[in-house]
C-alpha positions as CSV (number, residue, x, y, z in Angstrom):
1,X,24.7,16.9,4.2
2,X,21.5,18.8,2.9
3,X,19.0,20.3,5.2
4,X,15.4,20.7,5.0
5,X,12.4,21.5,6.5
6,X,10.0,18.4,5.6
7,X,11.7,15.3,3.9
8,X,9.2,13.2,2.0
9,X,10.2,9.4,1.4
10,X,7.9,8.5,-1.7
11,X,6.3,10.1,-4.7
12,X,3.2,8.5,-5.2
13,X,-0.2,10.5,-4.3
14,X,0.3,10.9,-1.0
15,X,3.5,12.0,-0.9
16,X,3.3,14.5,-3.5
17,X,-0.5,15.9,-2.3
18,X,1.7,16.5,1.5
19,X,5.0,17.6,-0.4
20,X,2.5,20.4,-2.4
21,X,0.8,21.4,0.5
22,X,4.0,22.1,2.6
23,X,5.7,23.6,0.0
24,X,3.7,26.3,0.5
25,X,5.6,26.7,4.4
26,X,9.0,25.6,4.0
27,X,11.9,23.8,1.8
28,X,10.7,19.9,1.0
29,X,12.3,17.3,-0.9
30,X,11.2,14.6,-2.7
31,X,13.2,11.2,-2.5
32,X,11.8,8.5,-4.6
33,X,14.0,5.0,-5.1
34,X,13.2,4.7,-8.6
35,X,12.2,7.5,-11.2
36,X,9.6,9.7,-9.5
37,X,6.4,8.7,-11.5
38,X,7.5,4.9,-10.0
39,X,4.7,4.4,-7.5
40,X,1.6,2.0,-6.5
41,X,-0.6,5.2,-7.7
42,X,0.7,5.4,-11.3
43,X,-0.4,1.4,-11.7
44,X,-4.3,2.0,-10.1
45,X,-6.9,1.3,-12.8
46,X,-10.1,1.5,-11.4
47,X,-10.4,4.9,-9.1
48,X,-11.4,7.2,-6.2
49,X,-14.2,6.3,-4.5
50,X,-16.1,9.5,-3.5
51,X,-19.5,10.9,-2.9
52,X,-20.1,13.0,-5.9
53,X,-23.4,12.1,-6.9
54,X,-27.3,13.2,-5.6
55,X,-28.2,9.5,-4.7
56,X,-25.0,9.0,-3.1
57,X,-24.3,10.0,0.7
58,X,-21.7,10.2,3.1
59,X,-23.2,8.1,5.2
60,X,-23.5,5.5,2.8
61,X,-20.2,5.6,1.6
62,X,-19.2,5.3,5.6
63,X,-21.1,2.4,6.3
64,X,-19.9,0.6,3.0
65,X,-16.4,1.1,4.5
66,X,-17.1,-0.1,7.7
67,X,-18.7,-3.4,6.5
68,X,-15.5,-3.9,4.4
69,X,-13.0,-3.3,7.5
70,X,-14.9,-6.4,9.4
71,X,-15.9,-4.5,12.1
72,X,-11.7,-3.3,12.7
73,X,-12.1,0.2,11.3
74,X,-11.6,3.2,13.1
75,X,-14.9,5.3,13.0
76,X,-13.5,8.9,13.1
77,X,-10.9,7.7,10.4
78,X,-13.6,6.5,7.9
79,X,-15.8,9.8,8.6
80,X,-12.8,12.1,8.0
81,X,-11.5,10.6,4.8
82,X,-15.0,9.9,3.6
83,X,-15.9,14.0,4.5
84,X,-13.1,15.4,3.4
85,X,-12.7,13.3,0.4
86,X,-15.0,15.4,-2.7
87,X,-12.9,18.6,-1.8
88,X,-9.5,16.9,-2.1
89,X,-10.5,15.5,-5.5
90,X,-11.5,18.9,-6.8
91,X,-8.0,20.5,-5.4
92,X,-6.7,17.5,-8.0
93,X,-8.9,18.8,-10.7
94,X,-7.6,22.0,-10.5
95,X,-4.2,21.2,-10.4
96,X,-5.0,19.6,-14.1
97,X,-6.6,16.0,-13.5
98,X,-9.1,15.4,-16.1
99,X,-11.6,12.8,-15.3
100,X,-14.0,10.6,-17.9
101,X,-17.3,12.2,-18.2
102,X,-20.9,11.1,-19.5
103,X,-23.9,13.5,-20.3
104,X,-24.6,13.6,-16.6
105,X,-21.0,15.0,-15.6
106,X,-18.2,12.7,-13.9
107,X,-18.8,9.0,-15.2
108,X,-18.6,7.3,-11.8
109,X,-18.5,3.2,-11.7
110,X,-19.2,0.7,-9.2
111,X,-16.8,-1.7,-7.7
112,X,-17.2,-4.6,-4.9
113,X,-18.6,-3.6,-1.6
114,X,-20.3,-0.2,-2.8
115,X,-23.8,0.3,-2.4
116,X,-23.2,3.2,-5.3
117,X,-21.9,4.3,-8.0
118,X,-19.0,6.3,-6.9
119,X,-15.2,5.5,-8.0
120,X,-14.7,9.0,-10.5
121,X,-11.9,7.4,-12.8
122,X,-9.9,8.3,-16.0
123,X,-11.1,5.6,-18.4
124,X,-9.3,2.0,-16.6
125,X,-5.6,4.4,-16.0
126,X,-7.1,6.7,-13.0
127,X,-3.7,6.3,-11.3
128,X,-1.6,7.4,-14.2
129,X,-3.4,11.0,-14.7
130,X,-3.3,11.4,-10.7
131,X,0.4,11.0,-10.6
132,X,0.8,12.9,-13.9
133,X,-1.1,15.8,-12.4
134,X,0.9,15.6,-9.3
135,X,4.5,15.4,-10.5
136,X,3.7,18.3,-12.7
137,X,2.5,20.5,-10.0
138,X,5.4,19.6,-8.3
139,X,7.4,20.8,-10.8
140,X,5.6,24.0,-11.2
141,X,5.8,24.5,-7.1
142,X,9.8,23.8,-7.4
143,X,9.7,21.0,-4.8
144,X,13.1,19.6,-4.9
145,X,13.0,15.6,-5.7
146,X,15.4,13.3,-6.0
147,X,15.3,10.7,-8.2
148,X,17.2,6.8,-7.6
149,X,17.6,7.9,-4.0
150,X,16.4,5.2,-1.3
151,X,16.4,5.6,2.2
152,X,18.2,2.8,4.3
153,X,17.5,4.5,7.8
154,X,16.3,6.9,9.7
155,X,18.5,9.2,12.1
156,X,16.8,9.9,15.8
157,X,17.4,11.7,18.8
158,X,17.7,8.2,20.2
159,X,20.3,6.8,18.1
160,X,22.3,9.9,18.8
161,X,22.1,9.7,22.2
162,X,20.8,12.9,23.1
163,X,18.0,13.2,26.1
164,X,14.4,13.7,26.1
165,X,11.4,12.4,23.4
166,X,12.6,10.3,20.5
167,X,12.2,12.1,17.6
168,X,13.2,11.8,14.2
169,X,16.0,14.2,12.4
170,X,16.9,12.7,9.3
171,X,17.7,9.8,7.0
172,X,20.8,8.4,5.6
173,X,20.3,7.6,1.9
174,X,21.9,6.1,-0.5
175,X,22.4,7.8,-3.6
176,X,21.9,5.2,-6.1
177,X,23.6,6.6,-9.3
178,X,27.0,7.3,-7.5
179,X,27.2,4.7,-4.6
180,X,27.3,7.7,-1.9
181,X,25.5,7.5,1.0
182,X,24.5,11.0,2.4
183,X,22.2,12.5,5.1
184,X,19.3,14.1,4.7
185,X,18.3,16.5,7.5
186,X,14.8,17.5,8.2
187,X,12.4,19.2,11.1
188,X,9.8,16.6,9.7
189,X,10.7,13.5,8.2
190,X,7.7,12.0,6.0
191,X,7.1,8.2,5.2
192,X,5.1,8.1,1.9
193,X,7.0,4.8,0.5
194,X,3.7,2.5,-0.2
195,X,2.9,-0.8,0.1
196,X,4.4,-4.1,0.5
197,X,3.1,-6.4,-2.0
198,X,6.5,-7.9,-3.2
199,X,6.6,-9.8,0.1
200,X,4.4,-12.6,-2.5
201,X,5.0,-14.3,-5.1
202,X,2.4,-12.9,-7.0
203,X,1.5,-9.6,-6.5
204,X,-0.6,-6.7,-8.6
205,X,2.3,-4.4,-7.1
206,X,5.4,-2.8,-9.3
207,X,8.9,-3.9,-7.9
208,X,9.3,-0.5,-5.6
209,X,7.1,-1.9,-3.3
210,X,9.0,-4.0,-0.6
211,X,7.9,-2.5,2.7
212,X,10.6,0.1,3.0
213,X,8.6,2.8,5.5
214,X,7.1,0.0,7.3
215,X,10.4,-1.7,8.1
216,X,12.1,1.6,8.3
217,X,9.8,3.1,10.8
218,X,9.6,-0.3,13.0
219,X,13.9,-0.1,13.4
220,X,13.3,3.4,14.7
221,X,11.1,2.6,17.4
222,X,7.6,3.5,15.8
223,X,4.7,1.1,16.2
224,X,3.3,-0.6,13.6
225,X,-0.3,-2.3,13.6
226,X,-2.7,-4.7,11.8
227,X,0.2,-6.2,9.2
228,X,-1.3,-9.6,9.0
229,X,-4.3,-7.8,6.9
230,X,-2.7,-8.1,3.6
231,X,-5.3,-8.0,0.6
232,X,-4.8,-10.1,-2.1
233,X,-6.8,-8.6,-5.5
234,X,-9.2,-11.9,-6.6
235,X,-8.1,-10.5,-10.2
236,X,-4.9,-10.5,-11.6
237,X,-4.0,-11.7,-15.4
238,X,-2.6,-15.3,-15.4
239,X,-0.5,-15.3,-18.3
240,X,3.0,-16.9,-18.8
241,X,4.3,-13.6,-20.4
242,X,2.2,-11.3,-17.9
243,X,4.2,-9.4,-14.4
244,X,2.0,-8.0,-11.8
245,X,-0.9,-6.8,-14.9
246,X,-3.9,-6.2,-12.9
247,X,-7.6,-6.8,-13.9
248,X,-9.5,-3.6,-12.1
249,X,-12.6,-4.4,-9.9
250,X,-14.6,-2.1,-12.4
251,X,-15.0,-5.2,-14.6
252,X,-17.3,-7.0,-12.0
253,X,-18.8,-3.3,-11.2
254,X,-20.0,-3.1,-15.0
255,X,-21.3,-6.8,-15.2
256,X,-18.1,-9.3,-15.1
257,X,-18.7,-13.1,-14.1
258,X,-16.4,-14.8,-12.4
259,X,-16.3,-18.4,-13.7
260,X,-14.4,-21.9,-13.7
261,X,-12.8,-23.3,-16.5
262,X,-15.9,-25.5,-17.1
263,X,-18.1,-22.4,-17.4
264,X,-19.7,-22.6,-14.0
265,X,-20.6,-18.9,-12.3
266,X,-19.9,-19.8,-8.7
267,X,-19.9,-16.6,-6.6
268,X,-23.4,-16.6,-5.6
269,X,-22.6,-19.7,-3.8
270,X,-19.9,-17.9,-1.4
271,X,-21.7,-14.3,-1.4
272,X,-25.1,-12.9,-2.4
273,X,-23.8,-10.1,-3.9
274,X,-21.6,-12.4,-5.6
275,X,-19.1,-10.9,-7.9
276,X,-19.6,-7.6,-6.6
277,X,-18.7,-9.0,-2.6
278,X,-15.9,-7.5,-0.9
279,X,-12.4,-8.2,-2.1
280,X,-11.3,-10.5,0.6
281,X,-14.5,-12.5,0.1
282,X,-14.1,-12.8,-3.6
283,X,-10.3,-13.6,-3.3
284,X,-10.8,-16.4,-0.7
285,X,-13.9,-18.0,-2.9
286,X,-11.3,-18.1,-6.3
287,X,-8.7,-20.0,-3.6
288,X,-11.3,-22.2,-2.4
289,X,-12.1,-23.3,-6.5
290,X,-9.0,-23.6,-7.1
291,X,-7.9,-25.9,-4.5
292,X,-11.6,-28.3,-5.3
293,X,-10.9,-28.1,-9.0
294,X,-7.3,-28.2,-8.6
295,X,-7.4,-25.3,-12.2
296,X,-4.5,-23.0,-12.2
297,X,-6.9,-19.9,-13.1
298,X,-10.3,-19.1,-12.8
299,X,-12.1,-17.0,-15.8
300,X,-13.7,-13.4,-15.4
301,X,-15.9,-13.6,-18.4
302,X,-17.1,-10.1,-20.2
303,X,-18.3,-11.6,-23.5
304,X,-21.9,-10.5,-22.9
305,X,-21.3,-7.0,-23.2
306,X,-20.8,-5.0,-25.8
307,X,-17.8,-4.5,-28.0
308,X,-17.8,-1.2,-28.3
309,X,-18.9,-0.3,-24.4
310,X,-15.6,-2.5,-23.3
311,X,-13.2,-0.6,-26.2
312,X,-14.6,2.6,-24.3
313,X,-14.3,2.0,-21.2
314,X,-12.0,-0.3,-20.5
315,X,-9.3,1.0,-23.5
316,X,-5.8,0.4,-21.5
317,X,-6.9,-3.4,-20.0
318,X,-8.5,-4.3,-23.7
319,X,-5.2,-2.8,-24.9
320,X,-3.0,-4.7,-22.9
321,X,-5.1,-8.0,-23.0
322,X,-5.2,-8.4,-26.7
323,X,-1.0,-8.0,-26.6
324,X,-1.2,-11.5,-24.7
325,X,-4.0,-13.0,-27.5
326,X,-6.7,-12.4,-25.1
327,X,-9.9,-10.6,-26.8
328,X,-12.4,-10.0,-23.7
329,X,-15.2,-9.6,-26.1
330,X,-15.5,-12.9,-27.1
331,X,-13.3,-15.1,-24.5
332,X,-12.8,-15.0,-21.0
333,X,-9.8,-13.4,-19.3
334,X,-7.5,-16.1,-17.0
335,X,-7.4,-14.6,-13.7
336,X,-5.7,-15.3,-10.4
337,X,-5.7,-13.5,-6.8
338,X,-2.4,-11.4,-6.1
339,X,-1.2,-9.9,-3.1
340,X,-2.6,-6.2,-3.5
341,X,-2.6,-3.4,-1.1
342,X,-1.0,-3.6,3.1
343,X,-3.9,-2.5,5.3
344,X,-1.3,-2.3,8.2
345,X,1.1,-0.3,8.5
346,X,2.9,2.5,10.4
347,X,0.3,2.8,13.7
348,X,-0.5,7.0,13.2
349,X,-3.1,9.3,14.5
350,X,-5.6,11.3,12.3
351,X,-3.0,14.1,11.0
352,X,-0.4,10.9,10.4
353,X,1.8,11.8,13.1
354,X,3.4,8.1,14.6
355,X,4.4,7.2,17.8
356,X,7.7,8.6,17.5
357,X,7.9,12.3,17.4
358,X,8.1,14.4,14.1
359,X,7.9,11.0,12.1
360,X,4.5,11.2,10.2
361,X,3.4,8.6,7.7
362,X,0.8,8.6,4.8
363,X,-0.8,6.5,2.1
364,X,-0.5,2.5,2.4
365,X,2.3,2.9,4.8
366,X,0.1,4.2,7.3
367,X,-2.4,2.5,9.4
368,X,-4.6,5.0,10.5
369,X,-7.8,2.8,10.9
370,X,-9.3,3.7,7.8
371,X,-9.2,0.2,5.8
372,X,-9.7,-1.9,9.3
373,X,-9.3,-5.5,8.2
374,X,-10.1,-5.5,4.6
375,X,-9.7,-2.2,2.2
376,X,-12.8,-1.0,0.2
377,X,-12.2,-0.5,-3.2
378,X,-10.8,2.7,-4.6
379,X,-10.4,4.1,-1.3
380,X,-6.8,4.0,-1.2
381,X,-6.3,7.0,-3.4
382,X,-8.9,8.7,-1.4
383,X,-6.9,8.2,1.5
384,X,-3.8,9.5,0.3
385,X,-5.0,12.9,-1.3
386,X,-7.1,13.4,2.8
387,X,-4.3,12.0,4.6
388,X,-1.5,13.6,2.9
389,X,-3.3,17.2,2.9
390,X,-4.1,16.9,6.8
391,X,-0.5,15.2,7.8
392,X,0.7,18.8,5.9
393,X,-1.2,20.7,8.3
394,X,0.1,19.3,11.0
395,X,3.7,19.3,9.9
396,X,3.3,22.9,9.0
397,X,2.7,23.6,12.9
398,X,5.5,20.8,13.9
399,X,7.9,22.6,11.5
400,X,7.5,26.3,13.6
401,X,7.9,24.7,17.2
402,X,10.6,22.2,16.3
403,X,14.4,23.6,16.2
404,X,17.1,22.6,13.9
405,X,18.0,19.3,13.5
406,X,21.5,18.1,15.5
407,X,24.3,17.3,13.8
408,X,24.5,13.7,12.6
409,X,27.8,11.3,12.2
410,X,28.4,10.9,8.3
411,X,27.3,7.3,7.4
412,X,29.9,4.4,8.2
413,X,30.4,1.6,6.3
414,X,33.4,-0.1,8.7
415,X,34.8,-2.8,7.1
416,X,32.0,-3.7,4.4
417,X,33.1,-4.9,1.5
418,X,31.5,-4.5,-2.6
419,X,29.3,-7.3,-3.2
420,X,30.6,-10.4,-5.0
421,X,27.8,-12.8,-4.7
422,X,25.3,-11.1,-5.8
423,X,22.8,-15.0,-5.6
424,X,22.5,-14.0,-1.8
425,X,20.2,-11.4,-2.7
426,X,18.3,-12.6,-5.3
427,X,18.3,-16.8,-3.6
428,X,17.1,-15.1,-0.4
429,X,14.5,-12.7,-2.0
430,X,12.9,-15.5,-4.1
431,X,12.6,-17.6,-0.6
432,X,10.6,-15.0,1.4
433,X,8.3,-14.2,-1.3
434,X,7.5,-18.4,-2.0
435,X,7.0,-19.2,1.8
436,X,4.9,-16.1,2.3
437,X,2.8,-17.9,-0.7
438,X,2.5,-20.7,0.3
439,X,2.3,-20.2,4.4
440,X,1.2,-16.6,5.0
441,X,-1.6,-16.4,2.0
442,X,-5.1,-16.0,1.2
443,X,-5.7,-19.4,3.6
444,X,-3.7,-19.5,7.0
445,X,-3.3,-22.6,9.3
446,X,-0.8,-22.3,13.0
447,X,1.2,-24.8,11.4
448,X,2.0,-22.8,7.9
449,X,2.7,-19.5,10.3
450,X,5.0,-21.5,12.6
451,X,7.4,-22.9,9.3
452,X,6.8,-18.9,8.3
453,X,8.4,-18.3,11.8
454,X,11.1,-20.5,11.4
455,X,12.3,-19.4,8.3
456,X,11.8,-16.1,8.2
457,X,14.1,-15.8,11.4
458,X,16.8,-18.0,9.3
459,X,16.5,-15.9,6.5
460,X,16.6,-12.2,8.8
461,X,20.0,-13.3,10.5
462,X,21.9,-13.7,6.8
463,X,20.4,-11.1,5.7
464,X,21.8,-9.1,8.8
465,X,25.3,-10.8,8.1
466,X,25.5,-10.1,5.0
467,X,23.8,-6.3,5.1
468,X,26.8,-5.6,8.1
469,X,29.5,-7.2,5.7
470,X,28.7,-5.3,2.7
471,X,28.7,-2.3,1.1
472,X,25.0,-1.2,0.6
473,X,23.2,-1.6,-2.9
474,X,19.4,-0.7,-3.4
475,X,18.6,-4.5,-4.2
476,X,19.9,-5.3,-0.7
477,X,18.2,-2.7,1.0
478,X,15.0,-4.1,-0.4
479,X,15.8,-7.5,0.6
480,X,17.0,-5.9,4.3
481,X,13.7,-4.5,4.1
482,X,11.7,-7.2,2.9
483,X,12.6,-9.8,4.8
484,X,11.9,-7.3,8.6
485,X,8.4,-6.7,7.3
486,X,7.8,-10.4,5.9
487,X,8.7,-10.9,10.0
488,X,6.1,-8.1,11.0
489,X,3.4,-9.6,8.8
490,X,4.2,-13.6,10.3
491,X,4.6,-12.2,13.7
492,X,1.0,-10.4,13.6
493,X,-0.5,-13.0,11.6
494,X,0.7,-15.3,14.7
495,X,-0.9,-13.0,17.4
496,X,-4.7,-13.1,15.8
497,X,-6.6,-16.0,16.9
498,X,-9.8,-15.5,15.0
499,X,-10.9,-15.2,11.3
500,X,-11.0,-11.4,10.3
501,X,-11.5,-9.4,7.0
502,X,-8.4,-10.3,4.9
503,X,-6.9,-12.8,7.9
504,X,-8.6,-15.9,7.7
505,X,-7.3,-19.2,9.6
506,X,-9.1,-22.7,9.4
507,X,-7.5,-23.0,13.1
508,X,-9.8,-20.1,14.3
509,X,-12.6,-20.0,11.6
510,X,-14.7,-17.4,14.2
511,X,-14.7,-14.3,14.2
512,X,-14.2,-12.8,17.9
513,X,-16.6,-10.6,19.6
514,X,-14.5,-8.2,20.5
515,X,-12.1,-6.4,17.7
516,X,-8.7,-5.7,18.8
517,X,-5.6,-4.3,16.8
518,X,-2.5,-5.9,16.8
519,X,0.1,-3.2,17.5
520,X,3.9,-4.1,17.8
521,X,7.1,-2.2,19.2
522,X,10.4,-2.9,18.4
523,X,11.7,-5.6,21.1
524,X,8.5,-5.8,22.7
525,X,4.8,-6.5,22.9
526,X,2.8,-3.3,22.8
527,X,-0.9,-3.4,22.7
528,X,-1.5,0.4,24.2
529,X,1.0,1.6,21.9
530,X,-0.6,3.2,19.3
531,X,-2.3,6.7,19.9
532,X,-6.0,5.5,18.7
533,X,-7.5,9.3,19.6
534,X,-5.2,13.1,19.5
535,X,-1.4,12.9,19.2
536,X,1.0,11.0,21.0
């Protein structure tokens, strides 16, 4: 058993920008599933949308947010993040980050649903240097990490059966490289673990992200709110050879048109800011000419620009195009939507502490009311370098007040058994991800949600059997994962009876007067669960 005073689940920007911070105050370790640069930020193109220019305001950059969120986000979120967001970014640059520049300073681009120019970026690979940065400061501030270590629970006060708050203590994990599963003992325990776009078919998203926090956090008692607002990216690479390559907003920003395979530019007909719209808008329009064309792809067509401008700016998508015989200079580049980015999440306060006690969560895994019901562009990293600085702040102070953790029962495997058919996993994984496609997409319908239902609850119960019959393996507890937060995504999906941001039903095509967040408890309906305002 190792003991610690804040244990971080995820190494992706926020994770590391919190694990940095608290460093500073106490022991913290780093657990990351995969190698520690494996994260949803070291795959972000485009990049951080911030207020870093003399035309530029705040309050723009606020209301641009709130537009995007459908009328669902959470003021005091949006003003903090967007407030606090120009001094996080220079905390990055001095750690190291280098930015693109022009003549006038930082080259900042414009991406859908910006009234400005204001994503700062590192040429088209803005997530890469951001992780780069962070897991070499890390190194510098001595954070212990552990690499191929995935969490498969979290230890409480409640599962222990002691009295009072529930509050969490610690996580079991499995050690990958060895088979051992050990506990991990904190004051804090951190959820920093991402999103959960592998719960498609098609996704933008690398493999690591299966909804671990999300599912983690709901089996420990913690709300969770707003899953049904999954975004799907309108722009992902169709291409037979191609996994999860994404096509960055910043293409439309600097003049992309969106086309059909007969040539026609059709989003002015869905948008008037057609191809720069918001991304739930543009995604929704590519589904709807799609399904009148009956095309596999639509095109995003670049050809009118210069050569040399896309070399520059776009260097890592040219790069990666012209490997699959695609030259955006002179053709156009195939494109489908993708599942993208969870706006849902784990339901937390402005300093990311959840509802249960000493359980804080940051980045995509967090709903904090920042994204509402449709994420602006490029504010996702934003949100982790605010979040994960203010969630340190208030773990800090949690860390003083908060004694040691209890002892905890070594991990128990019973009677389970090494896996011999490994098809259970991979059979069941492929299902969730195809009905979620097909049922729980861009386009929703009662009757697509209710076979979701059904299936899904098939699927959860041998997934159970099998989890309780055999020893664990990280594939499985991604599937075990995958398959409780493909429920949490059905069940909310289910629950909202109107059109919204990224949720949009031809069953309830309106958009309700009144915007309401759909919160969920473990075993029971919960809709004053979350603590919208102070700490819970």
């Amino acid at each position: 058993m190792r003991q610690f005073d804040f244990i971080v689940l995820g190494s992706g920007v926020a994770g590391l920008s919190f694990a940095l911070e608290a460093s500073k105050h106490g022991s913290v370790a780093v657990l990351s599933k995969r190698a520690l640069a494996e994260s949803n930020t070291n795959y972000a193109q485009g990049g951080i949308a911030s207020v870093f220019s003399d035309d530029d305001t705040f309050d723009e950059h606020v209301e641009d947010t709130l537009v995007a969120g459908a009328g669902l986000c959470r003021r005091e979120a949006v003003e903090t993040c967007v407030r606090e967001g120009p001094e996080r970014i220079r905390d990055l640059i001095a750690l190291g980050a280098e930015f693109t520049r022009d003549e006038a300073g930082y080259h900042l681009t414009r991406e859908g649903g910006h009234s400005k120019r204001r994503i700062i970026h590192a040429r088209d690979l803005t997530g890469r240097e951001v992780e780069r940065t962070l897991v070499a400061a890390a190194e510098r501030a001595r954070i212990e990490t552990f690499e191929s270590h995935a969490a498969i629970d979290l230890i409480t006060t409640e599962k222990l059966g002691l009295p009072g708050e529930n509050r969490a203590v610690g996580v079991y994990v499995l050690d990958a490289a060895t088979g051992e599963v050990v506990r991990a003992m904190g004051k804090v325990i951190v959820l920093a673990t991402g999103g959960a776009g592998k719960a498609y078919l098609y996704t933008t998203n690398p493999d690591v992200a299966s909804g671990d926090g999300m599912a983690i956090a709901h089996r420990a008692g913690a709300a969770v709110a707003n899953m049904e607002f999954m975004q799907f990216h309108p722009t992902c690479l169709f291409h037979p050879a191609a996994k999860n390559f994404l096509i960055s907003e910043a293409l439309r920003g600097e003049g992309g048109i969106l086309r059909t395979r007969s040539g026609e530019a059709f989003m002015r007909r869905y948008h008037e800011k057609g191809e720069l719209a918001p991304r739930d808008i543009v995604a929704r329009a590519i589904d709807s000419e799609l399904k009148r064309t009956g095309d596999d792809c639509v095109y995003l067509d670049m050809s009118h620009l210069p050569k040399p401008f896309l070399v520059e700016h776009f260097p890592y998508i040219d790069a990666q195009c012209r490997s699959f015989g695609i030259d955006m200079s002179v053709q156009p580049i195939p494109v489908v939507p993708a599942a993208h980015y969870t706006c849902g999440g784990v339901a937390t306060d402005l300093d990311g502490h959840s509802t249960v006690r000493n359980l804080l969560a940051i980045g995509e895994v967090a709903c904090t009311g920042l994204h509402g019901a449709n994420r602006l562009a490029s504010n996702s990293i934003l949100e982790g370098l605010v979040f994960g600085h203010r969630a340190a702040q208030r773990a800090i102070a949690l860390a003083r007040e908060t004694p040691e953790p209890p002892a905890a029962p070594e991990w128990d495997a019973g009677r389970a058994v090494a896996p011999e058919e490994g098809v259970v996993v991979s059979q069941n994984w492929d299902e969730i991800r195809r009905f979620m496609w097909n049922y729980v997409g861009i386009v929703r319908t009662d009757k697509r949600l209710a076979r979701a239902w059904r299936r899904i609850e098939l699927l959860r119960e041998e997934v159970r059997e099998y989890y309780w019959g055999t020893l664990v393996t990280p594939e499985l507890l991604e599937l075990r994962n995958l398959a409780d937060v493909a429920e949490l995504i059905i069940q909310s999906a289910r629950l909202r009876h109107e059109s919204r941001g990224l949720h949009y039903t031809l069953d309830y095509p309106k958009t309700a007067e009144t915007a309401e967040d759909t919160v969920l408890v473990r075993g029971k309906s919960a809709p004053d669960a979350w603590p919208r305002r102070g700490s819970p």
